[in-house]
C-alpha atoms as an extended CHARMM CRD file, in Angstrom:
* protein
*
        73  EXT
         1         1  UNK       CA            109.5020000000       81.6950000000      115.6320000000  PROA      1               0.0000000000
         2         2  UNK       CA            107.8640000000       84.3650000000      113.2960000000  PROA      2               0.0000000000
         3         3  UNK       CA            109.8010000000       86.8840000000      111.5540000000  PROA      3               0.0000000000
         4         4  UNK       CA            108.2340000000       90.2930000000      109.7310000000  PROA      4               0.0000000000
         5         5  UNK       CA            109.6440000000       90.3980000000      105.9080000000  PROA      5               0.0000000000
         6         6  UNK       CA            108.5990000000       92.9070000000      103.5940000000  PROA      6               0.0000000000
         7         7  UNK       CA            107.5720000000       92.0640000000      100.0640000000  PROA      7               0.0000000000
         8         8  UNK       CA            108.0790000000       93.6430000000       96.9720000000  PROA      8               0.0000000000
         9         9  UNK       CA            107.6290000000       92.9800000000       92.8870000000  PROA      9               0.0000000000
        10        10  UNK       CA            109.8180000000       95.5540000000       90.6920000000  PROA      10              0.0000000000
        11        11  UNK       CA            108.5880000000       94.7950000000       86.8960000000  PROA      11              0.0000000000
        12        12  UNK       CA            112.2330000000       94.5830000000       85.8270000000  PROA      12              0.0000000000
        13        13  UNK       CA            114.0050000000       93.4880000000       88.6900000000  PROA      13              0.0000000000
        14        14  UNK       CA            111.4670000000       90.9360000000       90.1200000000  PROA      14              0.0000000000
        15        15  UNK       CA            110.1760000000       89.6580000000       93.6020000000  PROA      15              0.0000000000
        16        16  UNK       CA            112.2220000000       90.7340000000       96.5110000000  PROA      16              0.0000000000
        17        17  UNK       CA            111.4520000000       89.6150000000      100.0940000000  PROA      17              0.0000000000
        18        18  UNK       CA            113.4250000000       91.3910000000      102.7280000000  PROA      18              0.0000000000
        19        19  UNK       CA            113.5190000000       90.4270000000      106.8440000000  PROA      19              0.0000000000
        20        20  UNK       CA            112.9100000000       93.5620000000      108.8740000000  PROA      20              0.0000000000
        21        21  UNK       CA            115.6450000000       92.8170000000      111.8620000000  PROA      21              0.0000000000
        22        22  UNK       CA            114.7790000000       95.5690000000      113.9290000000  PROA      22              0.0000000000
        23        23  UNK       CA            111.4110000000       94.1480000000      115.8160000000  PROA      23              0.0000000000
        24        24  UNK       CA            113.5340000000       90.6770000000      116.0050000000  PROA      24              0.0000000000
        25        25  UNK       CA            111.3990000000       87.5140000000      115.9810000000  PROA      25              0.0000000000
        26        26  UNK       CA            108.1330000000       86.8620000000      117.9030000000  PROA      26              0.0000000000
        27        27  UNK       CA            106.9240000000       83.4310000000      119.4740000000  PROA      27              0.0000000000
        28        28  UNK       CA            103.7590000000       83.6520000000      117.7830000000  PROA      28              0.0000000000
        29        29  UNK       CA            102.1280000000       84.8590000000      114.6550000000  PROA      29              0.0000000000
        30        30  UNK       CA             99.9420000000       86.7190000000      116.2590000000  PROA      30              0.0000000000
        31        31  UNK       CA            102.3030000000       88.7590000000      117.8400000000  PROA      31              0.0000000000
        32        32  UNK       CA            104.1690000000       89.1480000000      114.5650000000  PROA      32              0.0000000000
        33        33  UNK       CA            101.0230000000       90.4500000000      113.4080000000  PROA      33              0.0000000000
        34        34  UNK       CA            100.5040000000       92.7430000000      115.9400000000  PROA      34              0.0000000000
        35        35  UNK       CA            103.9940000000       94.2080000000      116.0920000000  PROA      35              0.0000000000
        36        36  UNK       CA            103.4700000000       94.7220000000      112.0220000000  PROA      36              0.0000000000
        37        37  UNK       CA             99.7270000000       96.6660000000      112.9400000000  PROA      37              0.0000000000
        38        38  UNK       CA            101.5450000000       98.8420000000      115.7770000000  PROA      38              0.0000000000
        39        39  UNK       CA            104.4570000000      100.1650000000      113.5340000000  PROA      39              0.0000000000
        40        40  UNK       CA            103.3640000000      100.1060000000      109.7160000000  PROA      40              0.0000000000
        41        41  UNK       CA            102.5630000000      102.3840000000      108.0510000000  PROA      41              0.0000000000
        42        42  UNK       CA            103.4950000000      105.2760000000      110.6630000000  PROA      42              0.0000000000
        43        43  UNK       CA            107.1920000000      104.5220000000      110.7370000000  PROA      43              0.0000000000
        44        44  UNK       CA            107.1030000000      104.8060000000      106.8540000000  PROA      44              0.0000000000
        45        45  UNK       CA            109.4270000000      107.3610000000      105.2760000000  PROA      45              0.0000000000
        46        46  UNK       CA            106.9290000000      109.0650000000      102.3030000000  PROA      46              0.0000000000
        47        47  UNK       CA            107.6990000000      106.8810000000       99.1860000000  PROA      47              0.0000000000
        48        48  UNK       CA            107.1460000000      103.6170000000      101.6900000000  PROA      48              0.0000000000
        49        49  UNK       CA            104.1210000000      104.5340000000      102.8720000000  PROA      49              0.0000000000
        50        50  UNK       CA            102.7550000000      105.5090000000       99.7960000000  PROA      50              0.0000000000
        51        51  UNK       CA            104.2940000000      101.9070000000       98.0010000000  PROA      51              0.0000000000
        52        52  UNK       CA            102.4050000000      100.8690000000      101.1460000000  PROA      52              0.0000000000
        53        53  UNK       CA             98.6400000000      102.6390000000      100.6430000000  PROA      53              0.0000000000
        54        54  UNK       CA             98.8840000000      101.2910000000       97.1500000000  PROA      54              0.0000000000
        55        55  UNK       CA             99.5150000000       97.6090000000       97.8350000000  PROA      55              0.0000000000
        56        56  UNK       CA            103.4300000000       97.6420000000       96.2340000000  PROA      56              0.0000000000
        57        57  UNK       CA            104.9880000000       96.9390000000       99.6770000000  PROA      57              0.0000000000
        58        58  UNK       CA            103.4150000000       94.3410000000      102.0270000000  PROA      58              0.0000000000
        59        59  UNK       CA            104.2250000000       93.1450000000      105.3010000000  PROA      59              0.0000000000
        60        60  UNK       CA            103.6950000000       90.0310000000      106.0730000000  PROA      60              0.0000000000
        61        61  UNK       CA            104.6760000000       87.3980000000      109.1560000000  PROA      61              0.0000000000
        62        62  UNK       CA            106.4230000000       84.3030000000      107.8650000000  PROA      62              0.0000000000
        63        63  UNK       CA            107.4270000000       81.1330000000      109.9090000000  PROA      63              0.0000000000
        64        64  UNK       CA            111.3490000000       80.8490000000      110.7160000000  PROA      64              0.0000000000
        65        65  UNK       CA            112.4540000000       77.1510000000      109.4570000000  PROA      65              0.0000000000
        66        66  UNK       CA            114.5420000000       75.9790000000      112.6550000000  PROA      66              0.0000000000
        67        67  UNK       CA            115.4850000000       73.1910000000      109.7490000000  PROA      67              0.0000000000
        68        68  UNK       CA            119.7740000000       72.5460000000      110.7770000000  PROA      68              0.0000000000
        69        69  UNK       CA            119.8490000000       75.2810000000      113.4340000000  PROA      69              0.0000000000
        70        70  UNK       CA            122.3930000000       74.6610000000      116.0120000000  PROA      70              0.0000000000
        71        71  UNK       CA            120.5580000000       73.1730000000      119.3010000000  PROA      71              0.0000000000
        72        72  UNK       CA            120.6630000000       76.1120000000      122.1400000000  PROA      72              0.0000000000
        73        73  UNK       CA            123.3800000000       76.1870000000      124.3830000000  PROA      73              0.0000000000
């Protein structure tokens, strides 16, 4: 599974790394990728998008670790 997390660096606060829940998780990176081309930057409010255009907020697809997840039912 692939999730979409959005990454940040605030110079006094640090690195923050956020999941974005509301696309869920995709099977494949490449659909995590394209999910993250269909909706960013145009569902942006103004200060995100512009974080955005300037390379301060990045989206990017990272691999779930199924490491201890409980087996389906």
């Amino acid at each position: 599974m692939w999730a979409v997390v959005v990454v940040t660096v605030n110079l006094l606060a640090g690195p923050q790394a956020i999941v974005v829940t509301a696309p869920g998780t995709f099977k494949t990176e490449a659909g995590c990728l394209a999910a993250i081309k269909a909706s960013v930057p145009a569902s942006l409010d103004a200060p995100s998008k512009a974080a955005f255009a300037s390379g301060a907020r990045k989206y990017v697809c990272v691999r779930v670790d199924e490491l201890g997840a409980l087996p389906p039912h």
